[in-house]
FIKE-940875 format. One record per residue (C-alpha): residue in one letter; x, y, z. Coordinates in steps of 0.5 Angstrom, whole numbers, padded with zeros to 4 digits, always signed. Example, Ala and Ser with C-alpha at 12.3 -4.5 7.8 and 13.67 -1.06 7.14 Angstrom:
A+0025-0009+0016S+0027-0002+0014
//
This chain:
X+0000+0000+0000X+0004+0007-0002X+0002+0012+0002X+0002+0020+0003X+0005+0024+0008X+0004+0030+0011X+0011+0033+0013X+0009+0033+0020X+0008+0025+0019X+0015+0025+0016X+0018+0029+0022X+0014+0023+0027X+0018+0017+0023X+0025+0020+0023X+0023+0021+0031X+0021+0014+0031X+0028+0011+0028X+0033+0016+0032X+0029+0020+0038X+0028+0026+0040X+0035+0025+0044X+0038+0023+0037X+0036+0028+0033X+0042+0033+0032X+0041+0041+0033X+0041+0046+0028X+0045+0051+0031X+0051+0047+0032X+0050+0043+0026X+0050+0050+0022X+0057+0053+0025X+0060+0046+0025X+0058+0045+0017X+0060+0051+0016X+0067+0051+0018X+0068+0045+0015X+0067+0047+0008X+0071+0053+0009X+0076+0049+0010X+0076+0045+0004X+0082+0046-0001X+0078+0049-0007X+0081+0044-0012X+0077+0039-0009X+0071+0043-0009X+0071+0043-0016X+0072+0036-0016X+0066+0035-0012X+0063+0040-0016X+0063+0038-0023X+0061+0030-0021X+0055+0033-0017X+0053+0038-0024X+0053+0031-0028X+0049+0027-0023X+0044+0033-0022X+0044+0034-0030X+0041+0027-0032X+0036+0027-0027X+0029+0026-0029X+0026+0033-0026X+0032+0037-0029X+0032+0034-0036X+0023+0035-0036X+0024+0041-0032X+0022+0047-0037X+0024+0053-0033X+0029+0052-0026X+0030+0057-0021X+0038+0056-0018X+0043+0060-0014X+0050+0063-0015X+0055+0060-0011X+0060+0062-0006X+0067+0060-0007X+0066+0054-0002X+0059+0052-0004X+0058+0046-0009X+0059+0051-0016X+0053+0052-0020X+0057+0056-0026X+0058+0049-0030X+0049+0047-0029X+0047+0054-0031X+0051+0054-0038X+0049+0046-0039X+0041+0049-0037X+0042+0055-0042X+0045+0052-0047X+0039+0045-0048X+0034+0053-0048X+0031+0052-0040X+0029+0058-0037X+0034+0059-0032X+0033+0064-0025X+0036+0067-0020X+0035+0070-0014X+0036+0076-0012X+0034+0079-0004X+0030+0085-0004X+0028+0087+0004X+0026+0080+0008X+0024+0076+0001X+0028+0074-0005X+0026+0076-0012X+0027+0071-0018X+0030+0074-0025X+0031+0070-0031X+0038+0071-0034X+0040+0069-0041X+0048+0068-0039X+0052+0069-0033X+0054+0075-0034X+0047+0078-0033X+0049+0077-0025X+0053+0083-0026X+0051+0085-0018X+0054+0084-0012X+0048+0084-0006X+0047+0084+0001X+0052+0078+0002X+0056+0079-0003X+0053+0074-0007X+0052+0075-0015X+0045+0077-0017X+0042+0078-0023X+0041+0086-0025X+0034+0088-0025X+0036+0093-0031X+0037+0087-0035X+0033+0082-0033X+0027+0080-0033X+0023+0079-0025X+0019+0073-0026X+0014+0068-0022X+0016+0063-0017X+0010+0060-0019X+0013+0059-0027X+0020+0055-0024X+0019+0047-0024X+0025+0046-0020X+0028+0049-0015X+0036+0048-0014X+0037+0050-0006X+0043+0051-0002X+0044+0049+0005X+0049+0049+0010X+0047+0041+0012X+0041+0036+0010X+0039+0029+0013X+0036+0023+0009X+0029+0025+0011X+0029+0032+0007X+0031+0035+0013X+0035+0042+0011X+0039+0047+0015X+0039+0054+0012X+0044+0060+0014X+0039+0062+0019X+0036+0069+0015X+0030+0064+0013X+0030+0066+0006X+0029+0059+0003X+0023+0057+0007X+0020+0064+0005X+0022+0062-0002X+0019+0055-0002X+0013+0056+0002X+0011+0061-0004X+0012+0056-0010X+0008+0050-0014X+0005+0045-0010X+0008+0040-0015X+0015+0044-0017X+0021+0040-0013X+0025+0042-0009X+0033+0039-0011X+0039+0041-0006X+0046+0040-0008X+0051+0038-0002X+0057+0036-0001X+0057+0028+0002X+0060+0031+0008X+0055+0036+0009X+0048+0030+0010X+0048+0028+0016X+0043+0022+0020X+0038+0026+0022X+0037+0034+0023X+0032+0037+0029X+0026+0040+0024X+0021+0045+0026X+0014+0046+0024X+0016+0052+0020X+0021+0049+0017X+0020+0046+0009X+0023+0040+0007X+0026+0038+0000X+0025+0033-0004X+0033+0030-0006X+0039+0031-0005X+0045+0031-0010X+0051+0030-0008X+0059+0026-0011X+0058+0021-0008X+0050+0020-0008X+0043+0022-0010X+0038+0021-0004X+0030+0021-0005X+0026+0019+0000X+0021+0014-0001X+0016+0010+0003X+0012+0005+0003X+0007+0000+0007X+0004-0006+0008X+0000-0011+0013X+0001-0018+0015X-0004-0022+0018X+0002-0026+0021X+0008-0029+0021X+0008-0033+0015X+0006-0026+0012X+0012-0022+0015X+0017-0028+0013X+0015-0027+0006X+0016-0019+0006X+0023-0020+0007X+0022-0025+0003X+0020-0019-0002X+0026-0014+0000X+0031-0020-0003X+0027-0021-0008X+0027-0014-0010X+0035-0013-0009X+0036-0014-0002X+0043-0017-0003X+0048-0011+0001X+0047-0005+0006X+0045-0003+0013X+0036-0004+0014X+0035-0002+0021X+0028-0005+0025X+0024-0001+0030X+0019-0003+0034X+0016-0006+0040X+0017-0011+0042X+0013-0018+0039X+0013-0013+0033X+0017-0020+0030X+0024-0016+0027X+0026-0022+0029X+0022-0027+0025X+0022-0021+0020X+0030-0023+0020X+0029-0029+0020X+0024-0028+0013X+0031-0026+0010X+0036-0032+0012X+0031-0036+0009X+0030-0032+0002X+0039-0032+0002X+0038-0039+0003X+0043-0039+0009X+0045-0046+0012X+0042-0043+0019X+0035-0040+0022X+0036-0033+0024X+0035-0034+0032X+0035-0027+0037X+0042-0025+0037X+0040-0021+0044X+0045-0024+0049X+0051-0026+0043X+0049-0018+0040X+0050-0020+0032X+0050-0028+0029X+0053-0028+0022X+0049-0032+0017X+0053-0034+0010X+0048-0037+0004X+0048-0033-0002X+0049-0026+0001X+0051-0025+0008X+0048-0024+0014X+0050-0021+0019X+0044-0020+0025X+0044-0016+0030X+0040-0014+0036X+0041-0007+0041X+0036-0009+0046X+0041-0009+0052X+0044-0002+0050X+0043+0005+0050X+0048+0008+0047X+0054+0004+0043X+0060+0004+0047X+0067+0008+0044X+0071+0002+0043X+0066-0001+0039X+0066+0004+0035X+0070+0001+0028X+0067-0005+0029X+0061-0003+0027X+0064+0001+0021X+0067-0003+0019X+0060-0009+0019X+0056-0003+0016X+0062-0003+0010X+0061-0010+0009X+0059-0013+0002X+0053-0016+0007X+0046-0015+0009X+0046-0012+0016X+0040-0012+0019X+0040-0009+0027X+0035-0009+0031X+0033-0003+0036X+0036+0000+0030X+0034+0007+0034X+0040+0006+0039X+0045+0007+0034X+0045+0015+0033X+0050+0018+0029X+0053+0013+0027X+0048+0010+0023X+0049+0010+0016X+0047+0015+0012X+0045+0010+0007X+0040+0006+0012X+0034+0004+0010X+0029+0003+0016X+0024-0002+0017X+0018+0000+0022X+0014-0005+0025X+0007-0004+0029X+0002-0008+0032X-0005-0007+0030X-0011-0008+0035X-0013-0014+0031X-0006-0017+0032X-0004-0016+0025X+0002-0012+0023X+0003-0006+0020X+0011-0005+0017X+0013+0001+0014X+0018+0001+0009X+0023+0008+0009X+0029+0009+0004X+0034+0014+0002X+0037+0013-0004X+0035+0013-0012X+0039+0007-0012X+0034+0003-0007X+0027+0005-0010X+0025-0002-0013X+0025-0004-0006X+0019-0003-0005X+0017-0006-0011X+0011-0003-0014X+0009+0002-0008X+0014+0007-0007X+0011+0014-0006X+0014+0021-0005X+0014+0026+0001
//
């Protein structure tokens, strides 16, 4: 069953996967991020920038996008010359903001040159002599900027507010893509009610859209073949976290995928031995975070080192982890129904992983 969720409901299912403790405060995540892309050699910024620029130019809304509103980088932003002259040259409408008081204007430029004015952070905008003022509700994309971003669509601004008022006025069905370098998504970000989300991330390593999908199973059999459905649907690697109260059946879930990888053992709670390790045609590492709140420093690298794997790894209480989750997990949300059924919700944040949920993905 797909569903459509509010982004309040979004915001529930990632306090669902991390708790309100697990969240990561905006403030510090600002300062910090900004710092370290400051930091960064400009060499490598180009770099990461012409490979996000590739990635960002073959993606479906931008090549059907008609008209898209971008923004003029600062030298240790991703770079966003090289996409306006692939845009300009294929005939998109490209616009550019400019700040005019507490609100941002966009004008349609033919060239770079036309952000011949330098505004009130010195940030290129284009010249309101030259260009033409257009409205927000003609752009099909937005290309966002940020200081950082988690898996879920989370953003972190610079603290004027400009975006949010930006996309809070746009299209209903214009998307929000926002460029960032790896380094700057993290696991999970405090959101706020006025907060807007964005709809994928492009970076050089990845492309992140958040997918989420759902289904009943009336027992356990029916909870075993989902998993059975995952592997099926390309589960074969990568880090899949289950949360849930207890009886939820993660454990019979888990056990659904070392029978679908044909493993030589049944999946058994690994709670009092913390993982088991299952070898068939994929492996299986099976783990259980029941007995711990926090993972404790010294084990840290083991658990980097098992989420680097070429394995499937499947964590119970995956919520315990943190920040050390995987910006690549996908989470897998199990709830008793009054009538003893379980209702299992599947959230993915990578491309790459949409055909997990078979023929019922659906966008936030």
């Amino acid at each position: 069953m797909t569903l459509k969720l509010t982004y309040p409901e979004w915001m529930d299912l990632k306090r669902r996967a991390f708790g309100d403790n697990g969240l990561t405060d905006k403030k510090t995540l600002r300062k910090a991020m900004l710092a370290k892309r400051r930091a960064q050699d400009a060499r490598l910024t180009a770099r990461k920038s012409e490979r996000i620029a590739e990635r960002l130019l073959t993606t479906p809304d931008i090549e059907r996008a008609n008209c898209i509103a971008l923004y003029a980088s600062t030298a240790d932003e991703v770079q966003t010359n090289t996409i306006a002259d692939a845009l300009l040259t294929r005939g998109t409408r490209v616009l550019f903001p400019r700040i005019e008081g507490q609100h941002a204007a966009f004008y349609r430029v033919e060239s770079l040159n036309d952000l011949s004015v330098r505004g009130a952070f010195g940030i290129r905008e284009p010249d309101p002599a030259r260009c033409e003022r257009t409205a927000l509700h003609e752009a099909d994309a937005f290309i966002a900027p940020g200081a950082a971003f988690d898996p879920f669509g989370g953003r972190v601004g610079f603290g004027g507010g400009y975006y949010d008022r930006i996309l809070q006025e746009k299209r209903r069905e214009a998307r929000v893509i926002a460029l960032a370098f790896e380094f700057q998504i993290v696991h999970a970000i405090q959101s706020e009610a006025h907060d807007v989300p964005v709809d994928a991330i492009v970076s050089e390593a990845a492309s992140y859209e958040p997918l989420v999908s759902a289904v009943e199973c009336a027992d356990e059999s029916a909870t075993q073949a989902l998993a059975e459905r995952l592997v099926k649907n390309g589960l074969r690697r990568g880090v899949l976290l289950l949360h849930g109260e207890l009886g939820a059946g993660k454990t019979r879930f888990a056990d659904g995928l070392a029978k679908a990888l044909h493993t030589r053992e049944t999946a058994a709670s690994p709670t009092f031995v913390y993982c088991r390790e299952y070898h068939g045609d994929a492996t299986l590492y099976h783990a259980d975070l029941y007995r711990l709140d926090e993972i404790p420093a010294q084990e840290i690298d083991y658990w980097d080192e098992m989420f680097e794997a070429d394995a499937v790894t499947a964590v119970e209480w995956g919520e315990r982890l943190g920040a050390l989750t995987p910006r690549n997990a996908a989470h897998l949300f199990g709830e008793i129904l009054p009538n003893g059924a379980r209702r299992w919700t599947l959230f993915t944040p990578l491309v790459s992983q949409a055909g997990l949920h078979g023929a019922g993905p659906t966008r936030p």
